[in-house]
C-alpha positions as CSV (number, residue, x, y, z in Angstrom):
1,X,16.7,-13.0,5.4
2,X,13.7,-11.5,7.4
3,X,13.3,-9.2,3.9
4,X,12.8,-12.5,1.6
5,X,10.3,-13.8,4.0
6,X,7.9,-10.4,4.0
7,X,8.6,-10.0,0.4
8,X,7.7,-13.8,-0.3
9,X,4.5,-13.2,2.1
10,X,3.9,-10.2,-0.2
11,X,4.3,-12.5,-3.4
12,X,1.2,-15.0,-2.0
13,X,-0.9,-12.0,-0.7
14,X,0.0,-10.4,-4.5
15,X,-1.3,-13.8,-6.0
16,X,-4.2,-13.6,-3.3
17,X,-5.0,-10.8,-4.7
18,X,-5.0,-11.7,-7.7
19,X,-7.9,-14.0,-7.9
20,X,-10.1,-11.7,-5.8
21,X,-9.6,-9.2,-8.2
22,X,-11.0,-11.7,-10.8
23,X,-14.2,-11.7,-8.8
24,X,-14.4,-8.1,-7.6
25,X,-17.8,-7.5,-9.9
26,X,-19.4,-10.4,-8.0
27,X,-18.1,-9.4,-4.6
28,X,-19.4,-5.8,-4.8
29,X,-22.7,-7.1,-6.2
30,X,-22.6,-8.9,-2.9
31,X,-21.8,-5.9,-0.8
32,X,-24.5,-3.8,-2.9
33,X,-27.1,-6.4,-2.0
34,X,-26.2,-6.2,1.7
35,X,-26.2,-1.7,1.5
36,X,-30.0,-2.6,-0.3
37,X,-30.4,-5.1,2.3
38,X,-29.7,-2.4,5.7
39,X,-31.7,-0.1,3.7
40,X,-34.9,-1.9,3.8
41,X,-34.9,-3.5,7.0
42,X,-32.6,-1.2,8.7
43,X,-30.5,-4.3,10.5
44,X,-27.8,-6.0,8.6
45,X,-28.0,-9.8,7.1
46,X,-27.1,-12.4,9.4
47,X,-25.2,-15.5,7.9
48,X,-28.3,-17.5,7.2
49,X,-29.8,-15.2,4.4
50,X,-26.8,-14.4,2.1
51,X,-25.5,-17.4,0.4
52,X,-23.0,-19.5,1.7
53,X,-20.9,-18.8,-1.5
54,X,-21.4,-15.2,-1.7
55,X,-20.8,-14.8,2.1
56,X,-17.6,-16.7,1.9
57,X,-16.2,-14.7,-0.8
58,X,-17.4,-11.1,0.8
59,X,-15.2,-12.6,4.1
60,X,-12.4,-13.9,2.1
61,X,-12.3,-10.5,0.4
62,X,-12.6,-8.1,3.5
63,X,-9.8,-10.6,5.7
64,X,-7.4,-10.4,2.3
65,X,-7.6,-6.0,2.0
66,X,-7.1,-6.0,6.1
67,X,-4.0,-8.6,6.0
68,X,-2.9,-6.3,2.4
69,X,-3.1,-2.9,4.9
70,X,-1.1,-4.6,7.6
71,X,1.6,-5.5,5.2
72,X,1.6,-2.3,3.7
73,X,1.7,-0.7,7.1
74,X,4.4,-2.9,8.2
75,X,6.6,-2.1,4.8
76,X,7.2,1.4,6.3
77,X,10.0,0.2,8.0
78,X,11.7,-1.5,5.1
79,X,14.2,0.3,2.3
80,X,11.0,0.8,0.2
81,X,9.6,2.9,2.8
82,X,8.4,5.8,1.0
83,X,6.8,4.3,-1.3
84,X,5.0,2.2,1.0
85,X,3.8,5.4,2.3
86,X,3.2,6.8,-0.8
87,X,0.6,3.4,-1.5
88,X,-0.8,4.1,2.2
89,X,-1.9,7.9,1.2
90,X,-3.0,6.7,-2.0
91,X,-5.6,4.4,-0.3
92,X,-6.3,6.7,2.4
93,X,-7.7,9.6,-0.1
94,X,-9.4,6.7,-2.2
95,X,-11.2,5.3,0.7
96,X,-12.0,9.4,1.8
97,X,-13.9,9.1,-2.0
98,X,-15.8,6.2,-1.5
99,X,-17.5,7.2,1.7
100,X,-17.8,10.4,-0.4
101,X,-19.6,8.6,-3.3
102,X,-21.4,6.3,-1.5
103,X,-24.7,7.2,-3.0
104,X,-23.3,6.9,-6.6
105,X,-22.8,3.1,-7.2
106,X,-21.2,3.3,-10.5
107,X,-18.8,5.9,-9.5
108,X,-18.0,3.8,-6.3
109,X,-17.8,0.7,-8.2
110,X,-15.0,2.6,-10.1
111,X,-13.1,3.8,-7.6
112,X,-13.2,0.9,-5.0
113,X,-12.2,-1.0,-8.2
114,X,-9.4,1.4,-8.8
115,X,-8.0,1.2,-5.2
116,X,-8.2,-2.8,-5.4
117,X,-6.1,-2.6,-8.7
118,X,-3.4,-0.4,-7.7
119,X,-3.2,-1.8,-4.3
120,X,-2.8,-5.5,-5.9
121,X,-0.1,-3.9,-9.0
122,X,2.2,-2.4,-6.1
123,X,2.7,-5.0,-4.1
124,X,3.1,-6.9,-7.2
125,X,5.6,-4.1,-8.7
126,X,6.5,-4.0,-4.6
127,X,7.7,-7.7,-4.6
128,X,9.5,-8.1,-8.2
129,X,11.5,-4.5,-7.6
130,X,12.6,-6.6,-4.4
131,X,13.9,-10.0,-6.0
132,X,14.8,-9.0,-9.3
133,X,14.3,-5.3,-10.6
134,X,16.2,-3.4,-7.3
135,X,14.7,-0.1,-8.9
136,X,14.9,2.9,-6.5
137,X,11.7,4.3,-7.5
138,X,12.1,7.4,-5.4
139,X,14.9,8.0,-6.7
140,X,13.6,6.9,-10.1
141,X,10.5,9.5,-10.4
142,X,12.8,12.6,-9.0
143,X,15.1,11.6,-12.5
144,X,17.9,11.2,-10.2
């Protein structure tokens, strides 16, 4: 019972996930703005001088991956465990890389894109494999 319920939070946050990933070019122009921003006058933008739009979707965005790492986080101690892990060291060397890249804004743009897309396709892959597929994928990758 408890399992339906995460996995069925899972499915929204999936479809959440969905849309923001839609918008991801606009969002990170938003976030770029806001690095140019710090640059110049070495204080960040207060929420008078982004626009309202913009600012609600940079929010919306940073709230969604925060409540997407707690569910991952709290997936470790569910059957799929390991490869909730595996998703959790997956984003942990990505976001290592984009510190890394900081300076590069195309090569960031990549990979921040790249983290958003595999993080929204596993819990997708995360919440079907639950309801319908009941894949071991452990298992499945060892060829066991």
């Amino acid at each position: 019972m408890f399992g339906h319920i995460y996995y069925f939070f899972g499915l929204i946050l999936f479809l959440l996930n969905l849309g923001h990933l839609m918008k991801f070019s606009k969002i990170q122009k938003t976030k770029s703005w806001i690095d140019s921003f710090f640059k110049v006058t070495q204080r960040k933008p207060n929420k008078d001088e982004i626009r309202k739009y913009d600012y609600q979707q940079l929010n919306s965005f940073q709230q969604i991956f925060a409540i997407n790492f707690l569910w991952i986080f709290f997936g470790l101690i569910t059957k799929s465990w390991k490869f909730f892990l595996l998703l959790l060291l997956i984003n942990f060397i990505l976001n290592y890389l984009v510190q890394w890249t900081k300076d590069y804004k195309k090569i960031n743009f990549g990979i921040e894109f790249i983290k958003f897309f595999i993080t929204t396709f596993s819990v997708g892959f995360i919440v079907i494999n639950h309801f319908h597929l009941h894949i071991d994928v452990f298992q499945y990758f060892l060829g066991k």
